[in-house]
DRENFIMAR-856215 format. One record per residue: x, y, z of N, C-alpha, C in turn; chain; residue in one letter. Coordinates in steps of 0.05 Angstrom, whole numbers, plus 5000, padded with zeros to 4 digits. Example, Ala and Ser with C-alpha at 12.3 -4.5 7.8 and 13.67 -1.06 7.14 Angstrom:
<sites>
<site><n_x>5264</n_x><n_y>4886</n_y><n_z>5156</n_z><ca_x>5246</ca_x><ca_y>4910</ca_y><ca_z>5156</ca_z><c_x>5264</c_x><c_y>4934</c_y><c_z>5156</c_z><mol>A</mol><type>A</type></site>
<site><n_x>5257</n_x><n_y>4955</n_y><n_z>5142</n_z><ca_x>5273</ca_x><ca_y>4979</ca_y><ca_z>5143</ca_z><c_x>5258</c_x><c_y>5001</c_y><c_z>5157</c_z><mol>A</mol><type>S</type></site>
</sites>
This chain:
<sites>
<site><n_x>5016</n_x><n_y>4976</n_y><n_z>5000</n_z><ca_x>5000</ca_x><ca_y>5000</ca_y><ca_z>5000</ca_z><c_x>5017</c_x><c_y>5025</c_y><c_z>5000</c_z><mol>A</mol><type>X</type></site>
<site><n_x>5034</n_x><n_y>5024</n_y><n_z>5016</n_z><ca_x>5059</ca_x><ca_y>5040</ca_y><ca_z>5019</ca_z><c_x>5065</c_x><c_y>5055</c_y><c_z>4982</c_z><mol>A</mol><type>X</type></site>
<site><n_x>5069</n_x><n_y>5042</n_y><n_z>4972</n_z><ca_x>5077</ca_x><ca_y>5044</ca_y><ca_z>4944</ca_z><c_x>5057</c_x><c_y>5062</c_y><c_z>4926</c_z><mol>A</mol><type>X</type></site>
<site><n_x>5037</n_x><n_y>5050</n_y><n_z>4929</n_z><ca_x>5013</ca_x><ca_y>5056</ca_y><ca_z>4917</ca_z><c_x>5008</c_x><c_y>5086</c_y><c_z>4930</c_z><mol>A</mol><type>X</type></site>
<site><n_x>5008</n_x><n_y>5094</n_y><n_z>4948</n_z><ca_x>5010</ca_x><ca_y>5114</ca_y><ca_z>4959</ca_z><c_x>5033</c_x><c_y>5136</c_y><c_z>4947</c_z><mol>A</mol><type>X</type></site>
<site><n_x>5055</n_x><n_y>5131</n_y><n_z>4955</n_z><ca_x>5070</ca_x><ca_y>5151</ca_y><ca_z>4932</ca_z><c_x>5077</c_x><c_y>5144</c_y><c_z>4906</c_z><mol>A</mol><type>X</type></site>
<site><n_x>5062</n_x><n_y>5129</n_y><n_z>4884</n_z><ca_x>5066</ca_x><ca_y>5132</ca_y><ca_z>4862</ca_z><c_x>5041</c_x><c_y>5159</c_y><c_z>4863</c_z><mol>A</mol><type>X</type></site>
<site><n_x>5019</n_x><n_y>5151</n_y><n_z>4877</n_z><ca_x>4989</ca_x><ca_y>5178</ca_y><ca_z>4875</ca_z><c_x>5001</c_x><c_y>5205</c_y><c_z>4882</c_z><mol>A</mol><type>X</type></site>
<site><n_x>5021</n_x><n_y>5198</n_y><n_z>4902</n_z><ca_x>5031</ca_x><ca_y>5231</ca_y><ca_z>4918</ca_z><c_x>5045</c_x><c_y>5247</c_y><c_z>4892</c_z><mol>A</mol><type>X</type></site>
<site><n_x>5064</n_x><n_y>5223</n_y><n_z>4874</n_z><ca_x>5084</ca_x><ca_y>5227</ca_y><ca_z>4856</ca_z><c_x>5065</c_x><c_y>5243</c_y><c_z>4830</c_z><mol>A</mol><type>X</type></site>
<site><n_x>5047</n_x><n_y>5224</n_y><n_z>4825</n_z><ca_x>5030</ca_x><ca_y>5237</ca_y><ca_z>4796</ca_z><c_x>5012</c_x><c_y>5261</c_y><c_z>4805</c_z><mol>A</mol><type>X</type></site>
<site><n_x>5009</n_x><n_y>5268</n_y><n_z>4835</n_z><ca_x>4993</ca_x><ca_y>5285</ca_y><ca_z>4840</ca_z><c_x>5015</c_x><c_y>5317</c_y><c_z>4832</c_z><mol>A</mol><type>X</type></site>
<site><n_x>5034</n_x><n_y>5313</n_y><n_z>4847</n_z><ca_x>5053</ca_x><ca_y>5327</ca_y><ca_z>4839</ca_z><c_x>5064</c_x><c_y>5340</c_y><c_z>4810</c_z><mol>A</mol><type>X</type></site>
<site><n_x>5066</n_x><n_y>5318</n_y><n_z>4792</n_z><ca_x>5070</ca_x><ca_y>5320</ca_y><ca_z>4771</ca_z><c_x>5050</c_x><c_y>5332</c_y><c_z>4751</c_z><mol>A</mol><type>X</type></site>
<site><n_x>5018</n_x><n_y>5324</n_y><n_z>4765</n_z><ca_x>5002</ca_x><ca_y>5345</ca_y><ca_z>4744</ca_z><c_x>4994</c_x><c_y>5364</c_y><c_z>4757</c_z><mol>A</mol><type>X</type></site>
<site><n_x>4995</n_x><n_y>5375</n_y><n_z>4782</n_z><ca_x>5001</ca_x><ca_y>5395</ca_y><ca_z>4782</ca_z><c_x>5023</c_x><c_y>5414</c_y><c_z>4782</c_z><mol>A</mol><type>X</type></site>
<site><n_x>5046</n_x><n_y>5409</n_y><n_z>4782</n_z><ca_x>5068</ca_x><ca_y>5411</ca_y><ca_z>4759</ca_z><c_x>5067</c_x><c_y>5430</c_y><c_z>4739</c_z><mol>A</mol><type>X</type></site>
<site><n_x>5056</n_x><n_y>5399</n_y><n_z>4722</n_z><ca_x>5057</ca_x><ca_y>5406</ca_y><ca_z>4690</ca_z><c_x>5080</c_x><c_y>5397</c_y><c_z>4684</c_z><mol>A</mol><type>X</type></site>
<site><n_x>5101</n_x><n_y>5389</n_y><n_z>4704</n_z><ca_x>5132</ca_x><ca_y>5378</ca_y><ca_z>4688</ca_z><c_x>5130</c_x><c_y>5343</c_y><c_z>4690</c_z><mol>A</mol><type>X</type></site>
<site><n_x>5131</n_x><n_y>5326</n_y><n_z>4667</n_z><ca_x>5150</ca_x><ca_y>5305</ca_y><ca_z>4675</ca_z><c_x>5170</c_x><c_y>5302</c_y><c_z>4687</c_z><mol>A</mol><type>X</type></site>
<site><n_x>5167</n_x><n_y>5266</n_y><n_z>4701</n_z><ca_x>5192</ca_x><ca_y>5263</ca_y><ca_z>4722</ca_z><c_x>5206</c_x><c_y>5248</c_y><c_z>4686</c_z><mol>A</mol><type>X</type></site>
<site><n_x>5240</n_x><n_y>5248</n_y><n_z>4700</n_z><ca_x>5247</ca_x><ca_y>5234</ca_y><ca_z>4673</ca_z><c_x>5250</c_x><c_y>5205</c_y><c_z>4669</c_z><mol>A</mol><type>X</type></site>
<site><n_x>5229</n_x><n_y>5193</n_y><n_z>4680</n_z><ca_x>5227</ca_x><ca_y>5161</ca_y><ca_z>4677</ca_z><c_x>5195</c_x><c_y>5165</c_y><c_z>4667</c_z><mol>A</mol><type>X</type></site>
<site><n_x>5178</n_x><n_y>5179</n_y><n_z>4659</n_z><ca_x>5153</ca_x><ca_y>5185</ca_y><ca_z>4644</ca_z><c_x>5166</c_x><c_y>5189</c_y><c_z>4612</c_z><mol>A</mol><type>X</type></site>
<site><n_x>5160</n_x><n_y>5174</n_y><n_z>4594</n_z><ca_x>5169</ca_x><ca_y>5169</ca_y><ca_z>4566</ca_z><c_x>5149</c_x><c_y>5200</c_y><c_z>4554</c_z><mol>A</mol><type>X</type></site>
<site><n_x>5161</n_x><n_y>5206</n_y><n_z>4535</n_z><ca_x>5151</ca_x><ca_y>5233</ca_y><ca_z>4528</ca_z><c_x>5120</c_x><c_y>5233</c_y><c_z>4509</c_z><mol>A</mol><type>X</type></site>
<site><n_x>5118</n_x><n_y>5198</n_y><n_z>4494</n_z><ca_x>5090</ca_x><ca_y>5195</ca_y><ca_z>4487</ca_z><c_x>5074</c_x><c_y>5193</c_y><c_z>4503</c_z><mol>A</mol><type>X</type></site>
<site><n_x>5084</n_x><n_y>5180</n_y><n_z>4527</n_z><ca_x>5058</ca_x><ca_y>5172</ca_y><ca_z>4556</ca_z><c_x>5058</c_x><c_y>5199</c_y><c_z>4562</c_z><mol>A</mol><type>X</type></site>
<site><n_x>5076</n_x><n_y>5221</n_y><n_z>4569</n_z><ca_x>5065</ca_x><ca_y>5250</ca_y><ca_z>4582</ca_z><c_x>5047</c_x><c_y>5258</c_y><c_z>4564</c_z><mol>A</mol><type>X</type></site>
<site><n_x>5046</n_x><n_y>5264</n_y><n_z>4544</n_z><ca_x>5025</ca_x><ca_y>5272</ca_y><ca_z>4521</ca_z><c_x>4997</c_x><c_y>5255</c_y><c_z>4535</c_z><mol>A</mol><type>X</type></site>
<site><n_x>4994</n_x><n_y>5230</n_y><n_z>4529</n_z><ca_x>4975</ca_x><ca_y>5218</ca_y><ca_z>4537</ca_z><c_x>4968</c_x><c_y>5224</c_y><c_z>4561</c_z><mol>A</mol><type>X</type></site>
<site><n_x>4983</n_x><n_y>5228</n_y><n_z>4580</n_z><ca_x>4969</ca_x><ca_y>5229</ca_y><ca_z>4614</ca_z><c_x>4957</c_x><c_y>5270</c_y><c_z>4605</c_z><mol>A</mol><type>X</type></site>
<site><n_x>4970</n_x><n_y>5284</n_y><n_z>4593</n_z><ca_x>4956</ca_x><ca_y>5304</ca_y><ca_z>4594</ca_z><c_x>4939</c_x><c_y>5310</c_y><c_z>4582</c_z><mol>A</mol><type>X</type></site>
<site><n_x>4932</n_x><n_y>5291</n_y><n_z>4558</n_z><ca_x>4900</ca_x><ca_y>5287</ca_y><ca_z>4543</ca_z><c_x>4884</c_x><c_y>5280</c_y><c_z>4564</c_z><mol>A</mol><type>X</type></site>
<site><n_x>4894</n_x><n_y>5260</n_y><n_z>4581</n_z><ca_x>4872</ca_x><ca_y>5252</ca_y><ca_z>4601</ca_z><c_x>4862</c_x><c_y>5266</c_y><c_z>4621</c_z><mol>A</mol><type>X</type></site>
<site><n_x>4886</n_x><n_y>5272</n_y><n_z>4629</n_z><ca_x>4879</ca_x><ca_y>5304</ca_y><ca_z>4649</ca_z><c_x>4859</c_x><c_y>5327</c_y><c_z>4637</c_z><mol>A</mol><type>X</type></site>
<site><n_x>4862</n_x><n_y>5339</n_y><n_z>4612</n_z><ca_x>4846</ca_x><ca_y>5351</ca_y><ca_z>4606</ca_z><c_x>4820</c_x><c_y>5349</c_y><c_z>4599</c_z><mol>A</mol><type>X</type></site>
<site><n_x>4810</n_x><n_y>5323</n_y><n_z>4594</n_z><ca_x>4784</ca_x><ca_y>5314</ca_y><ca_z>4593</ca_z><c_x>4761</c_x><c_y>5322</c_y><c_z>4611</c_z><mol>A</mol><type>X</type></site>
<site><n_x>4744</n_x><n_y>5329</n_y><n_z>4594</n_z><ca_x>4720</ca_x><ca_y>5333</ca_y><ca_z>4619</ca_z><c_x>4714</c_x><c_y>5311</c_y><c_z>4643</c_z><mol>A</mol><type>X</type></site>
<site><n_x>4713</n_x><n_y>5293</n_y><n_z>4634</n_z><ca_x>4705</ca_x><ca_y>5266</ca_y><ca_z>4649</ca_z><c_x>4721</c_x><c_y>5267</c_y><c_z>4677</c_z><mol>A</mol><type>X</type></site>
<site><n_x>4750</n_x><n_y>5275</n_y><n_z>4670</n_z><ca_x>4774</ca_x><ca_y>5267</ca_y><ca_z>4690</ca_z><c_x>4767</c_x><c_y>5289</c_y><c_z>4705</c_z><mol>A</mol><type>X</type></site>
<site><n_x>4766</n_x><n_y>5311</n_y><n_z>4698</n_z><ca_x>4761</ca_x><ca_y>5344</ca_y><ca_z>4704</ca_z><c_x>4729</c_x><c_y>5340</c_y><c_z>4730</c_z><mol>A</mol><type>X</type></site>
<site><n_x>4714</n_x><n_y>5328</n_y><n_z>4718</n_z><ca_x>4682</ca_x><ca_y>5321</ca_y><ca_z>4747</ca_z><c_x>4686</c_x><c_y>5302</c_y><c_z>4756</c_z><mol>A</mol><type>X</type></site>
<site><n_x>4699</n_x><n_y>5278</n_y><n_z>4753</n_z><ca_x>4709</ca_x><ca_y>5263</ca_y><ca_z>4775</ca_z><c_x>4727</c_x><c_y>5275</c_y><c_z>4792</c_z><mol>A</mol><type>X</type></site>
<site><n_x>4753</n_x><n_y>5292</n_y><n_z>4789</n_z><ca_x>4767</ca_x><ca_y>5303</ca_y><ca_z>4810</ca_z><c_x>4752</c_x><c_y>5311</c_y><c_z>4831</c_z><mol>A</mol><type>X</type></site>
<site><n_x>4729</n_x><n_y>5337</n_y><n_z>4812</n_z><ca_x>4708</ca_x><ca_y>5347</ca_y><ca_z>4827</ca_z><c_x>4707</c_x><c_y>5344</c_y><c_z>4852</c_z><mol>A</mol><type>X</type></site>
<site><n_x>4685</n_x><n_y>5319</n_y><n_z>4845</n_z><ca_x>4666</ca_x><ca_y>5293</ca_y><ca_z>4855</ca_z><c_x>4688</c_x><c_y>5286</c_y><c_z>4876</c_z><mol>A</mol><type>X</type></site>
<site><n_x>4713</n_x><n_y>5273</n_y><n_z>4875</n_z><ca_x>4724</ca_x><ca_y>5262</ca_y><ca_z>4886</ca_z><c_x>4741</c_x><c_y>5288</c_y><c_z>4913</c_z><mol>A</mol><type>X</type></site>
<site><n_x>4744</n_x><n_y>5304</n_y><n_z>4902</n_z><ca_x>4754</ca_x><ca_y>5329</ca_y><ca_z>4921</ca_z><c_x>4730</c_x><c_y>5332</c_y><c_z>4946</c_z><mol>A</mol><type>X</type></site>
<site><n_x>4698</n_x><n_y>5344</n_y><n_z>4938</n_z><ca_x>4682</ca_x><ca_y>5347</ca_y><ca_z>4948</ca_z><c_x>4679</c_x><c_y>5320</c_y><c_z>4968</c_z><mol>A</mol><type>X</type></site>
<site><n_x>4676</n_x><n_y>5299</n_y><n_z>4960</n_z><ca_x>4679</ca_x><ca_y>5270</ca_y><ca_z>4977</ca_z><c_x>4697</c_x><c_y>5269</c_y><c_z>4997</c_z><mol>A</mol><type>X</type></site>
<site><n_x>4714</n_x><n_y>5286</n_y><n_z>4993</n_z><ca_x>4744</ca_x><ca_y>5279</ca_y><ca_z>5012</ca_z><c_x>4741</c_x><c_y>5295</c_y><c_z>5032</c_z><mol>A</mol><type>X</type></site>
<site><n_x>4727</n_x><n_y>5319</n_y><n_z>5024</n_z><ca_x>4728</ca_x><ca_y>5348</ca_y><ca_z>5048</ca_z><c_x>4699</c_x><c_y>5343</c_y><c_z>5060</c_z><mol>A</mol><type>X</type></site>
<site><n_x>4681</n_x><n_y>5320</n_y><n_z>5053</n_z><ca_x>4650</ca_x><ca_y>5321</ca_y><ca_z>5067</ca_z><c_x>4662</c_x><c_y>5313</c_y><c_z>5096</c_z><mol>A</mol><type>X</type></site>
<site><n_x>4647</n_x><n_y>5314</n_y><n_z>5116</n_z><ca_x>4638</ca_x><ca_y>5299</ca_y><ca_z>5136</ca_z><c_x>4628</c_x><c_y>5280</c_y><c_z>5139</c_z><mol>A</mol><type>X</type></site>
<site><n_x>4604</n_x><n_y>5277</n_y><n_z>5120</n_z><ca_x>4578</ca_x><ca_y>5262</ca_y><ca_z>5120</ca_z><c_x>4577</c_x><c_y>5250</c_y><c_z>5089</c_z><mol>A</mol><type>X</type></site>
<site><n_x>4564</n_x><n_y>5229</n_y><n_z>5094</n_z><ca_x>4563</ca_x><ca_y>5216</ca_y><ca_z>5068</ca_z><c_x>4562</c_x><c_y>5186</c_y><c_z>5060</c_z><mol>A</mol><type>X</type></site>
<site><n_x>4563</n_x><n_y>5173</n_y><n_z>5038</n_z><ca_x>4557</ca_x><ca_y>5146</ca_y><ca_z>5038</ca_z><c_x>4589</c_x><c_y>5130</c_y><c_z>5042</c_z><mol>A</mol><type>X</type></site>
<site><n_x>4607</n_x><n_y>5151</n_y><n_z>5039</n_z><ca_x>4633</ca_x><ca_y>5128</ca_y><ca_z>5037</ca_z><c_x>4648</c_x><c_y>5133</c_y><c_z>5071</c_z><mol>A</mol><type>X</type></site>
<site><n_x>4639</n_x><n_y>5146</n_y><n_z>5093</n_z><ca_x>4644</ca_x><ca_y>5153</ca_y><ca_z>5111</ca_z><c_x>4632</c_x><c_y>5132</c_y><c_z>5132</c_z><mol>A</mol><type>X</type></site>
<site><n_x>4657</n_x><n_y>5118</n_y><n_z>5138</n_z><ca_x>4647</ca_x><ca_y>5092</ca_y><ca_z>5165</ca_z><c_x>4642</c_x><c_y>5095</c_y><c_z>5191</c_z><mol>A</mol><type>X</type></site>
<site><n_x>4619</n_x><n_y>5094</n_y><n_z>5205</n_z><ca_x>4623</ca_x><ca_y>5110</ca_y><ca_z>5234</ca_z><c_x>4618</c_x><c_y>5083</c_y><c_z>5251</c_z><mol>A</mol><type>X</type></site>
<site><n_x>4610</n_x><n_y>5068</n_y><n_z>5241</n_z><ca_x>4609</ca_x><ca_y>5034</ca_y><ca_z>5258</ca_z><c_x>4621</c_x><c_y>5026</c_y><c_z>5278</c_z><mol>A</mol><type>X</type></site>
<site><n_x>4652</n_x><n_y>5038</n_y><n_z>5271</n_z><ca_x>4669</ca_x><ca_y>5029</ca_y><ca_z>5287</ca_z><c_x>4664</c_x><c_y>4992</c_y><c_z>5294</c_z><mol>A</mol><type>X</type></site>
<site><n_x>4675</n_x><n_y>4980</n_y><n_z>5312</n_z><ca_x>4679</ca_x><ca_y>4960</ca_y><ca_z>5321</ca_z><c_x>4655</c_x><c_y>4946</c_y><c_z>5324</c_z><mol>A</mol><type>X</type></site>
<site><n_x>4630</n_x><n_y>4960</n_y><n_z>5326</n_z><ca_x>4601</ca_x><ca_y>4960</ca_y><ca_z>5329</ca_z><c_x>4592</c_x><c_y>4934</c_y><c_z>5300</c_z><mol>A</mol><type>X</type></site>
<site><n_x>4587</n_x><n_y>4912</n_y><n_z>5310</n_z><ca_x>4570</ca_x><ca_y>4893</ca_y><ca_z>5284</ca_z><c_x>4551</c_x><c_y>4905</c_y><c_z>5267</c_z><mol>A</mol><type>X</type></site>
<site><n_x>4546</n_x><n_y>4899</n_y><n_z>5248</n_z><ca_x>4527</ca_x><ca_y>4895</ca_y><ca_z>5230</ca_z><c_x>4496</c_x><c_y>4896</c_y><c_z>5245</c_z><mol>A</mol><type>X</type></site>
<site><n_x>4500</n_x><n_y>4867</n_y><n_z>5263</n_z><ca_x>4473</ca_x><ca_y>4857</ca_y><ca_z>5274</ca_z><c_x>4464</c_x><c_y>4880</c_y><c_z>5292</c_z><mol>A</mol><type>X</type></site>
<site><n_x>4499</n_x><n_y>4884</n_y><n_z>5307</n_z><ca_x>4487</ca_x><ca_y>4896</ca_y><ca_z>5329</ca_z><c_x>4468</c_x><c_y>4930</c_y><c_z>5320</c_z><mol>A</mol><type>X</type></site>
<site><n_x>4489</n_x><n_y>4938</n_y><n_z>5308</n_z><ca_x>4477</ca_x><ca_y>4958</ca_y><ca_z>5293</ca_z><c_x>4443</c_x><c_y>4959</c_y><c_z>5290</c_z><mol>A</mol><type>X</type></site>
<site><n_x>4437</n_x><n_y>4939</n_y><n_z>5279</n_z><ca_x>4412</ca_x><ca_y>4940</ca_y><ca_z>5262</ca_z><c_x>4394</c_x><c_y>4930</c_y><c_z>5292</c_z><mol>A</mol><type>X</type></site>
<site><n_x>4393</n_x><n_y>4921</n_y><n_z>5303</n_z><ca_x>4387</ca_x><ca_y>4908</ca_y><ca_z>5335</ca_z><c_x>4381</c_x><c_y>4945</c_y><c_z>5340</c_z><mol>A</mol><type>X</type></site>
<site><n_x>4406</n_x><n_y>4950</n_y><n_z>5352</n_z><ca_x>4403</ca_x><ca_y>4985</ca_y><ca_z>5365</ca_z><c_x>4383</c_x><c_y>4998</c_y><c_z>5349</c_z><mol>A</mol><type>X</type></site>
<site><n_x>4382</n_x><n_y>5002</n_y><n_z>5317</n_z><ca_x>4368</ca_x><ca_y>5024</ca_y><ca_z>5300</ca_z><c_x>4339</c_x><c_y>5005</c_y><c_z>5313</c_z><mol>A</mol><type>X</type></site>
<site><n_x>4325</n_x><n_y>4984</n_y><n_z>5307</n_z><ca_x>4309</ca_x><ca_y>4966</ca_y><ca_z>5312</ca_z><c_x>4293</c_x><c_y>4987</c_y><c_z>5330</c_z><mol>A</mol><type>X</type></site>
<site><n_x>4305</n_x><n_y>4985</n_y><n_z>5357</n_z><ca_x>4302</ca_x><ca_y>4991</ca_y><ca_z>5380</ca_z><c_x>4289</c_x><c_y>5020</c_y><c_z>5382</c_z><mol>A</mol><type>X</type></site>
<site><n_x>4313</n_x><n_y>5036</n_y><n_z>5368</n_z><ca_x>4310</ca_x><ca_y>5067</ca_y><ca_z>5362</ca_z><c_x>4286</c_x><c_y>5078</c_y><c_z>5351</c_z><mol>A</mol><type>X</type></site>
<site><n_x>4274</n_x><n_y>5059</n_y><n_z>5334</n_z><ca_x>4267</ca_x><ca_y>5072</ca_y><ca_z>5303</ca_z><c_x>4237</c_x><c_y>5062</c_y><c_z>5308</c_z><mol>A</mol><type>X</type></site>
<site><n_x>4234</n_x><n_y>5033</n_y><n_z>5328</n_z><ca_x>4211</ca_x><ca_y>5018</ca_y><ca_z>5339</ca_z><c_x>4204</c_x><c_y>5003</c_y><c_z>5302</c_z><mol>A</mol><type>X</type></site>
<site><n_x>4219</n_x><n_y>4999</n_y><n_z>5292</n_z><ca_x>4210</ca_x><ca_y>4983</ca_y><ca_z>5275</ca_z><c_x>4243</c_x><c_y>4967</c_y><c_z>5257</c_z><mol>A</mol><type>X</type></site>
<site><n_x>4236</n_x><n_y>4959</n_y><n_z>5242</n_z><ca_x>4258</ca_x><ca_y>4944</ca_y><ca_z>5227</ca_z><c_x>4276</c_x><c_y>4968</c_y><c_z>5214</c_z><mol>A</mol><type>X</type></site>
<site><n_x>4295</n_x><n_y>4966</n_y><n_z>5212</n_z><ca_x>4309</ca_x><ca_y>4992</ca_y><ca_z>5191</ca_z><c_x>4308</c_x><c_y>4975</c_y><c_z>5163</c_z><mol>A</mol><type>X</type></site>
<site><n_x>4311</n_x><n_y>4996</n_y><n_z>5142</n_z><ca_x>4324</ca_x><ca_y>4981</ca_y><ca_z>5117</ca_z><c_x>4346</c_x><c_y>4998</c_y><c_z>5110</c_z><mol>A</mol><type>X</type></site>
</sites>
């Protein structure tokens, strides 16, 4: 994971940059900056920036150590009916 981590830190760098490192071949930099400029890549960053700075949200775990069952047991309890 380690790795995977600063190759992301490395390319984050680099496009915001704008410079190749010199082990990026000069046809792949062309290509990574077609990609970068794409709309598609451009509203996923978005998307993915806004996701990172929420609080709240669907990819945010608050469970902690807390089961599944138990979970749904507590809401049960809370809610006086089944959760879905």
């Amino acid at each position: 994971m380690r790795a995977a981590k600063r190759l992301r830190e490395i390319m984050h760098g680099i496009r915001t940059k704008g410079a190749p490192h010199g082990w990026i071949r000069e046809d792949l930099w062309a290509r990574l900056v077609e990609f970068w400029q794409q709309e598609d890549f451009k509203k996923l960053k978005q998307v993915n920036k806004r996701n990172r700075a929420s609080s709240t949200g669907g990819s945010l775990h608050t469970g902690g150590s807390t089961t599944y069952e138990a979970t749904r047991e507590r809401m049960a309890v809370e809610l006086g009916r089944t959760p879905t």
